[in-house]
C-alpha positions in Angstrom: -31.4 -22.8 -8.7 -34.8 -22.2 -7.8 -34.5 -24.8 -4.5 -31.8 -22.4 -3.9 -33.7 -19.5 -3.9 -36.1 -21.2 -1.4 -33.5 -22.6 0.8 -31.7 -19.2 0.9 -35.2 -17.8 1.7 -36.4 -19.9 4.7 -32.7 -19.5 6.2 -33.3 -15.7 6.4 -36.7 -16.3 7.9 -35.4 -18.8 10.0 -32.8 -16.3 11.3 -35.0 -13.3 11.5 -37.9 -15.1 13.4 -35.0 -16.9 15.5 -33.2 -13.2 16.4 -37.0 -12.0 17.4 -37.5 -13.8 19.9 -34.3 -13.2 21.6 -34.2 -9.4 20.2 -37.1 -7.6 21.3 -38.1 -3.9 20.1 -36.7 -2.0 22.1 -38.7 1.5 20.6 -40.3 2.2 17.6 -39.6 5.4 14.9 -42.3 6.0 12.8 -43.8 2.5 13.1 -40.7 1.1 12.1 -39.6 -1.3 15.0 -35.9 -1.0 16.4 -34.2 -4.1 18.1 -32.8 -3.9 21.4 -29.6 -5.3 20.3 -28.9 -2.3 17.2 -29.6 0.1 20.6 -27.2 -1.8 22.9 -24.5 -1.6 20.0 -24.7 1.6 19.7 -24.7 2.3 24.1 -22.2 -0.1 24.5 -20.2 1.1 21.4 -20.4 4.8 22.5 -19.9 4.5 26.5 -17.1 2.4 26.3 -14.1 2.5 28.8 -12.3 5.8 28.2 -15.3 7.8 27.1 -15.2 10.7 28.8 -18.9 12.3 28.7 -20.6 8.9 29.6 -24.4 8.8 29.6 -26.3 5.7 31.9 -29.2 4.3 29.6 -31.8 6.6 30.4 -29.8 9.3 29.2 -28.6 7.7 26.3 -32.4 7.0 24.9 -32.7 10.9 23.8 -29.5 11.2 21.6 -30.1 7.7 19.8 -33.8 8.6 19.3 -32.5 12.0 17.9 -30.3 9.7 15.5 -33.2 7.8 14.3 -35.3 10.6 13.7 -32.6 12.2 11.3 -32.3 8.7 9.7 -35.4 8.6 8.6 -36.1 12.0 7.8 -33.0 11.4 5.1 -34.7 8.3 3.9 -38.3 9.8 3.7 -35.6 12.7 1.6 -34.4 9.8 -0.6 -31.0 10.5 0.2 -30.3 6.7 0.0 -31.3 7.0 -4.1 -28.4 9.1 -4.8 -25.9 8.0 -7.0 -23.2 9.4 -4.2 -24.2 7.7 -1.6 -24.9 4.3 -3.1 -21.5 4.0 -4.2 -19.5 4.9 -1.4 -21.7 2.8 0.7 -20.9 -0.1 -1.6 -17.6 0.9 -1.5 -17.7 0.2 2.3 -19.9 -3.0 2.2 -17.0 -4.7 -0.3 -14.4 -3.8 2.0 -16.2 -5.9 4.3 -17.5 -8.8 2.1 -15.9 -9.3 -0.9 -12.8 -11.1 0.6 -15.1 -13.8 2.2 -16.0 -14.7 -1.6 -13.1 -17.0 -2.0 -10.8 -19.0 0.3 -7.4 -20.0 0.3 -8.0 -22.4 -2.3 -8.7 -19.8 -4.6 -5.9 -18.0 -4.1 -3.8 -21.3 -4.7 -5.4 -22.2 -7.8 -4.5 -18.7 -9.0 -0.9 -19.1 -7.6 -0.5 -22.1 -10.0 -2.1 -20.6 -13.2 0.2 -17.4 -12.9 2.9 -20.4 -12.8 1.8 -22.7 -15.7 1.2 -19.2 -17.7 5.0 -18.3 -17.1 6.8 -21.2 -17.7 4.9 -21.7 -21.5 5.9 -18.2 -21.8 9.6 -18.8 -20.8 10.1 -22.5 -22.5 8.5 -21.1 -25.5 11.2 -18.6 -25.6 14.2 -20.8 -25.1 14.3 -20.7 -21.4 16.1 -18.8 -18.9 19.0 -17.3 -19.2 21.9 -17.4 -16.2 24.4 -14.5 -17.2 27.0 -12.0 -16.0 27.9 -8.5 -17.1 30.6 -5.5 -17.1 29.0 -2.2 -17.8 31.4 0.2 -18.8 28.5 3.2 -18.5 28.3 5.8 -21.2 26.1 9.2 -21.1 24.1 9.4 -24.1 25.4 12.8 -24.6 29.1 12.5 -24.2 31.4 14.0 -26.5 33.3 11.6 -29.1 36.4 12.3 -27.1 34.4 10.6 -23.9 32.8 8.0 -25.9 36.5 6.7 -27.0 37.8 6.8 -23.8 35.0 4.4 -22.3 35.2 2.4 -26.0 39.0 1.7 -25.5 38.6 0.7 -21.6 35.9 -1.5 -22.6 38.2 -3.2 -24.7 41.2 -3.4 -22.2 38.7 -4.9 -19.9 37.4 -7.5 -22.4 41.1 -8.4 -23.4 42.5 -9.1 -19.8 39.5 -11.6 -19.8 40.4 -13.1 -22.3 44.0 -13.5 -21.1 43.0 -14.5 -18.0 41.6 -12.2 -15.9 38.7 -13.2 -13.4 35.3 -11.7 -15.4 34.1 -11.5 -11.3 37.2 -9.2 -9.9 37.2 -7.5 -13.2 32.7 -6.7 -12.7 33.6 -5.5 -8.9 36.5 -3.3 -10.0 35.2 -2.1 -13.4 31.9 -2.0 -14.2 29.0 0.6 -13.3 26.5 -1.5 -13.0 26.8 -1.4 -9.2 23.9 -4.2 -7.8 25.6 -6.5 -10.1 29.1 -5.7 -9.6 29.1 -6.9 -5.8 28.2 -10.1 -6.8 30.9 -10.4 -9.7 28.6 -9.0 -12.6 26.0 -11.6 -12.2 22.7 -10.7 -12.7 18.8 -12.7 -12.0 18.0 -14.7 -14.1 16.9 -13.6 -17.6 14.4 -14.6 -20.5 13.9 -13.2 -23.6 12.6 -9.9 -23.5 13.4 -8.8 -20.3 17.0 -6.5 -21.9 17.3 -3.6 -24.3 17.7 -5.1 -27.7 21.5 -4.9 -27.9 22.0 -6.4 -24.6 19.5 -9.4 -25.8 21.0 -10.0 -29.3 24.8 -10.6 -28.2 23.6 -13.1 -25.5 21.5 -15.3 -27.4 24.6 -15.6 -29.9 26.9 -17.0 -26.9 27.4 -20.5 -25.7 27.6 -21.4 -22.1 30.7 -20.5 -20.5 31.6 -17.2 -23.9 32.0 -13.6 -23.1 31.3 -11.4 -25.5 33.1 -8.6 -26.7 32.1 -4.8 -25.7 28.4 -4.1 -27.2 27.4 -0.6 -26.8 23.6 -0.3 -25.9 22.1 3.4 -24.4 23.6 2.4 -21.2 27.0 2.2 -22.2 29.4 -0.5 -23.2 28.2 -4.0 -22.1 30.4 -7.8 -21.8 28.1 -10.3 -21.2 29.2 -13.8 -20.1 26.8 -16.7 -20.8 27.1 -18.7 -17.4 24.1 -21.1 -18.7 20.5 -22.0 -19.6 17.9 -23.0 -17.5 14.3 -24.3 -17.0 11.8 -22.5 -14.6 12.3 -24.3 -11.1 10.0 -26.2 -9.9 6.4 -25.0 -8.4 7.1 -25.8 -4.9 10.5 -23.9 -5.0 8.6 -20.4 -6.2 4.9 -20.7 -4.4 6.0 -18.6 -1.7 7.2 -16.1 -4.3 4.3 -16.4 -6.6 2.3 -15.7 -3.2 3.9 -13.2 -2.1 3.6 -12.0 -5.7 -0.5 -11.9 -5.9 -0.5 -9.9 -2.1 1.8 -7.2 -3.6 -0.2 -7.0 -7.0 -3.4 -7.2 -5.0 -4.3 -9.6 -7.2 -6.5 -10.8 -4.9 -9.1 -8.5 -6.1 -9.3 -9.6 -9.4 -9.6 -13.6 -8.2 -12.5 -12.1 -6.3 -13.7 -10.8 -9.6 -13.3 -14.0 -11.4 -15.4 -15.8 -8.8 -18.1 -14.0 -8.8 -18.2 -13.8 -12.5 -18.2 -17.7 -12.4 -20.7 -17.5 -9.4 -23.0 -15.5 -11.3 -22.5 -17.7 -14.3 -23.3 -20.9 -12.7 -26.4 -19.4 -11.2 -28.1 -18.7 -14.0 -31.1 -16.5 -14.6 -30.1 -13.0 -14.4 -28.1 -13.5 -11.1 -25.5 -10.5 -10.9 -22.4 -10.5 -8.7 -23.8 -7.7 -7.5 -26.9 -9.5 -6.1 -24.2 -12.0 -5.2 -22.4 -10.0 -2.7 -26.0 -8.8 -0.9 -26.7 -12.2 -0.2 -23.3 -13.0 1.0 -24.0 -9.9 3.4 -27.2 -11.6 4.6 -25.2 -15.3 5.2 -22.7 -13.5 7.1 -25.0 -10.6 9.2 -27.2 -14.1 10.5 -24.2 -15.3 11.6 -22.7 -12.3 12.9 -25.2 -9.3 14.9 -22.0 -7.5 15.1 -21.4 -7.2 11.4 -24.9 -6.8 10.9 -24.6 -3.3 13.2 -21.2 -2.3 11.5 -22.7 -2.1 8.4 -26.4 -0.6 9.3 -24.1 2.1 11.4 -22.4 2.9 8.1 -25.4 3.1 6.4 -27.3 5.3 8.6 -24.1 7.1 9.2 -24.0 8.2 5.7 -27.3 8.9 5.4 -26.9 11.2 8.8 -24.2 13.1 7.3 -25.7 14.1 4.3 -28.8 15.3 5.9 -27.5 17.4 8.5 -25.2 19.1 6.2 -28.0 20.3 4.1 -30.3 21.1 6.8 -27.6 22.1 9.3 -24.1 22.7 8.6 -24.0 23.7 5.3 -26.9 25.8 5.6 -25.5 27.5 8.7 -22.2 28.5 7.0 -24.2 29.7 3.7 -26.9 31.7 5.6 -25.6 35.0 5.6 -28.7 36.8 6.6 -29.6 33.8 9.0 -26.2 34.5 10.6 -26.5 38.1 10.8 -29.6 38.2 12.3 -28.6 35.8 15.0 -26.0 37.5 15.9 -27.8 41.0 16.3 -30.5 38.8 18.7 -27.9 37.4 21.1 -25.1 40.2 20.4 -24.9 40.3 24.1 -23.9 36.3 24.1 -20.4 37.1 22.3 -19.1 40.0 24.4 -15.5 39.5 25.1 -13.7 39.4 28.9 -10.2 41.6 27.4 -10.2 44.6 24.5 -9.3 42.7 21.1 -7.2 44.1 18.3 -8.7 43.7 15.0 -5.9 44.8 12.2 -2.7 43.9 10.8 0.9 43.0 12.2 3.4 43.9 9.5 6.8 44.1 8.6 8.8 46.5 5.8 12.1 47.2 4.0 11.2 50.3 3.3 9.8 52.9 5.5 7.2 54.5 3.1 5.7 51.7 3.0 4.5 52.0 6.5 2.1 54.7 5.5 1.3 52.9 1.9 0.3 49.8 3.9 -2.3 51.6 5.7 -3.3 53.8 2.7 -4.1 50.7 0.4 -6.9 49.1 2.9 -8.0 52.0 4.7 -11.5 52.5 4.3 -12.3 48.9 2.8 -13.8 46.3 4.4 -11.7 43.9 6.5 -12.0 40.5 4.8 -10.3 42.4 1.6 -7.5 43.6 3.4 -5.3 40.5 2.5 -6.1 40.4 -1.0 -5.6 44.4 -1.4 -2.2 43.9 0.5 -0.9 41.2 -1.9 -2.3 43.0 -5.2 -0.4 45.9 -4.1 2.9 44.5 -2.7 3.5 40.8 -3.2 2.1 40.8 -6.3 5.1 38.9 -8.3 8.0 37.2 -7.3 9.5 40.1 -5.1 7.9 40.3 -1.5 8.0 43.6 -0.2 5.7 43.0 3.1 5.1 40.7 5.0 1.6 40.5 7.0 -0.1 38.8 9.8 -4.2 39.6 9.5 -6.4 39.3 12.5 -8.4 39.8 15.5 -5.4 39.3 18.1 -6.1 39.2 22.1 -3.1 39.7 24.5 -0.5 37.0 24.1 -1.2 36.0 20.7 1.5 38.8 18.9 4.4 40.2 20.4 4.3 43.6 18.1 0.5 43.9 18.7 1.4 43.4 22.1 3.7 46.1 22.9 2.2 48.6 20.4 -1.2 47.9 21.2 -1.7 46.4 24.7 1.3 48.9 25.8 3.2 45.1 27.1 7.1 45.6 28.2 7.9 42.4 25.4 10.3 41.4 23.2 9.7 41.9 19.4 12.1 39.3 17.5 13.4 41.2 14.2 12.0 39.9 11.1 14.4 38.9 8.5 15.3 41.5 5.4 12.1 43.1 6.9 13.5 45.6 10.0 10.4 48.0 10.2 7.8 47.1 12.0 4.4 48.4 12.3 0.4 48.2 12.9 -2.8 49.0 11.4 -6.3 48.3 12.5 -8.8 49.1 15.2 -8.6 48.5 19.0 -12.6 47.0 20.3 -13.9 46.2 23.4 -16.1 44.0 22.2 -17.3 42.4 18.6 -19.2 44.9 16.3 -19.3 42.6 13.5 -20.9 39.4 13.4 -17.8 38.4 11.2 -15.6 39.6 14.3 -17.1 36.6 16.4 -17.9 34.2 12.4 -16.8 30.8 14.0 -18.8 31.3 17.2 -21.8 32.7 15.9 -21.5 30.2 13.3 -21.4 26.8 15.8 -24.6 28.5 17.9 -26.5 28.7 14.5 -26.0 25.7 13.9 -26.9 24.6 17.5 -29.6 26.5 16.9 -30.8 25.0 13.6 -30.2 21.4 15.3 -32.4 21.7 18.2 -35.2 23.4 16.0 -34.8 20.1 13.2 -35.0 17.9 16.3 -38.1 19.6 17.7 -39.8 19.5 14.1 -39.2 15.7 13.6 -40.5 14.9 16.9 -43.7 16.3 16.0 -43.7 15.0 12.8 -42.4 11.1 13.7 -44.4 8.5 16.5 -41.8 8.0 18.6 -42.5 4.9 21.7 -40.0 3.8 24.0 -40.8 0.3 25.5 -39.8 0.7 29.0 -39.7 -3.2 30.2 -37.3 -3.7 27.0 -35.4 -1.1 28.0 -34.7 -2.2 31.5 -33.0 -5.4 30.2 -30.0 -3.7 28.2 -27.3 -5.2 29.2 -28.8 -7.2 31.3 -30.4 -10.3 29.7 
C-alpha cells in the first residue's frame, strides 16, 4: 500500500511539473498563480461560435480577472466549508467520476449474481410455473345477486371445458383478464409467490395438462390450467434481460458502491471511498485538462454564486432603505417616455360592487390592494370579482385603454362578470421607488457589483503576464 501511495504521488508530480512546462501562468490573483490553459477554457468556452457579445482577449482579461477576484474573496469567506456547498459539489464530482470506478466486467459479474440468486430462489421453490387463466372478474362489493351471476357463469365456462371446449377461445371470449385473454389466457411464467394466495394454492394442486374448477380470489372467479413446469432458462438466453434489468433499476449505482467498498477494503489503513473517488479525479484530470477545467468551473462556479448573492443579489433585493435611497439619487434615471396607469382593471356581477371595489383599498397602500380585494370578495369558494393589479402603459389592457388612455378599442366581455370598471391613479412618471422595484432593483445591484469589484481590486495583487498572454490560442 505504501509503494502505492508513492507511486500515486510521483505520477501527480510527474504530471504537474510535466503540465508546467507546457502551461505557463498566465496572471496571478493574490499570489496564487493561474495557468494559461484554465484562462483559454474559459475564452474559448465563452466566445464560442454563436456568442453574440464576443470579447477579443484583451477584453476578455477584465471579466475573468473579476471572476477570480470573487473566487477568492468566497474562499478567503470560507464558503467552500459549508456543509451546502460541499455536498452539492460532490454531488456534481460523482456524476462525473463515479461511473469510471468499474468497467463492463463489473457490470457482468453483477449480471450473473442477480442470475445464480434467482434461480436458487426459483428451484428452491419448485420451479416455474407455465399456466393459463379465465378470469370471470368480480367487484369486491357486488351484491349477492351479482356475485351469483358471475359464480354460475364461471361454472358454465369451466363445464364446456371440460366437455370440450377450447380453454384458448373460451379465455378470448370470456375472461376479464384482458392482457391474457388475447393470447388464450396464458400468462408469463410464474413461481411461487408471485399470485394472491387463492390463485397460488389451486395451481400448485394441478398436474400438467388440469384445469381447475372456478376459485374465487378478490379479483373474481379464477380457472387456472397447468400447461407445465419449468427450469429457469439458461444464462445466455436472459443476459440481455438481466442487463437490461440493472440499467432500468440503476443498479449500476449500487455496483459502484460495492467496489469501492471492496476498494477501500483491500487498501487498507483508513482508506475511504471517499478518498477513493478524489484520487480517481486526480488519475483522470492528468489525463484529461478538459475534465480538469469542468470540474474547477463547477467549483468556482458554486463558490461564485454563493458570494454574490450575499454580497449582491440578495442584499440588493433585501435592502429596503439601500433601495430607497438609490432611487431618490437617480430618480431622474427612471422617468418614463408615455403616462402610466397605476390601479386595477376589474370586472363585477353586481354593480355596487363597483363603488365597494374602490371603497375597500382606497386610501391603503398599493402592494395591499390584492390581498384587501380577495379578503373582501373572493374570500371562499364564491368569486365575486375578478382583478387585474398593475402599472399598465398603452397596449398592455384593453379596459385601461379605452377608459384611461381615451383608445377607440375593443373590450372583450368577461364571462358571468358584465361590468366593467377602474380604479387607481394616472402618473407621468414613477413617484414610488416600488413603481420602477425591478429597475431600481437591477441598477442596485449593478451598483453594489462594480463597488465589490473596485474593493477587491484594492484588496487582491492582481498581475497579468503579457508575453503569456499573447500566446492564447496560439501556441
Amino acid at each position: 500500500m505504501m509503494r502505492l501511495k508513492a507511486l500515486f504521488a510521483a505520477l501527480m508530480l510527474f504530471s504537474t511539473w510535466g503540465w508546467a512546462q507546457n502551461d505557463p501562468a498566465i496572471m496571478t490573483i493574490n499570489g496564487q498563480p493561474v495557468s494559461r490553459s484554465e484562462f483559454e477554457y474559459s475564452y474559448n468556452k465563452n466566445n464560442a461560435d454563436g456568442v453574440i457579445d464576443k470579447k477579443s482577449v484583451e477584453e476578455y482579461v477584465d471579466l475573468f480577472v473579476n471572476y477570480k477576484l470573487k473566487v477568492q474573496a468566497a474562499l478567503d469567506a470560507k464558503l467552500d466549508t459549508l456543509k451546502s456547498f460541499k455536498q452539492e459539489f460532490l454531488t456534481y464530482r460523482n456524476q462525473q467520476i463515479r461511473p469510471a470506478m468499474i468497467d463492463d466486467s463489473d457490470v457482468e459479474a453483477e449480471a450473473q449474481k442477480i442470475y445464480r440468486e434467482t434461480k436458487l430462489r426459483i428451484d428452491s421453490n419448485g420451479g416455474l410455473f407455465r399456466c393459463a387463466h379465465i378470469l370471470l372478474s368480480l367487484n369486491q362489493r357486488a351484491g349477492s345477486a351479482e356475485q351469483e351471476t358471475i359464480k354460475n357463469r364461471a361454472d358454465s365456462v369451466y363445464n364446456a371445458i371440460m366437455k370440450g371446449a377450447s380453454f384458448s377461445e373460451m379465455a378470448r371470449k370470456y375472461s376479464g383478464d384482458k392482457a391474457s385473454a388475447v393470447n388464450g389466457g396464458n400468462l408469463p411464467l410464474l413461481s411461487k409467490g408471485q399470485t394472491v394466495a387463492e390463485f397460488e394454492n389451486a395451481l400448485l394442486q394441478l398436474k400438467p395438462g388440469e384445469v381447475s374448477r372456478p376459485v374465487l380470489s378478490p379479483f373474481g372467479y379464477h380457472i387456472i390450467k397447468l400447461i407445465g413446469k419449468e427450469s429457469l432458462q439458461p444464462y445466455d438466453s436472459l443476459k440481455a434481460d438481466i442487463h437490461q434489468f440493472i440499467e432500468v433499476r440503476n443498479l449500476r449505482e449500487q455496483i459502484i458502491d460495492q467496489k469501492l467498498q471492496e476498494l477501500s477494503s483491500k487498501a487498507g489503513e483508513g482508506i475511504t471511498p471517499e478518498q477513493l473517488l478524489d484520487q480517481k479525479l486526480a488519475e483522470m484530470e492528468a489525463k484529461d485538462p478538459d475534465l480538469k477545467n469542468l470540474v474547477r468551473e463547477y467549483h468556482d462556479g458554486l463558490l461564485l454564486f454563493e458570494i454574490s448573492n450575499r454580497t449582491v443579489w440578495a442584499k440588493a433585493a433585501k435592502d429596503e432603505a439601500g433601495l430607497q435611497a438609490f432611487f431618490k439619487k437617480n430618480k431622474k434615471n427612471y422617468k418614463w417616455d408615455k403616462p402610466r396607469f397605476k390601479g386595477i382593471a376589474y370586472h363585477v356581477k353586481d354593480k355596487a360592487d363597483v363603488n365597494a371595489v374602490k371603497k375597500s383599498v382606497k386610501g391603503l397602500p398599493f402592494d395591499q390592494w390584492a390581498d384587501k380585494l380577495r379578503t373582501t370578495f373572493n374570500n371562499d369558494s364564491i368569486i365575486l370579482i375578478r382583478v387585474e393589479k398593475g402599472i399598465f402603459k398603452e397596449g398592455d389592457n384593453s379596459l385601461v385603454d379605452r377608459e384611461v388612455f381615451k383608445k377607440n378599442v375593443e373590450v372583450k366581455p368577461t364571462k358571468d362578470y358584465p361590468i366593467d370598471a377602474v380604479f387607481g391613479t394616472k402618473l407621468k412618471a414613477p413617484k414610488e421607488m416600488s413603481d420602477v422595484r425591478g429597475l431600481v432593483t437591477s441598477d442596485y445591484q449593478e451598483a453594489l457589483e462594480k463597488e465589490w469589484v473596485a474593493e477587491l481590486r484594492k484588496k487582491y495583487n492582481v498581475v497579468i503576464n503579457r508575453d503569456v498572454l499573447a500566446t492564447v490560442n496560439k501556441h
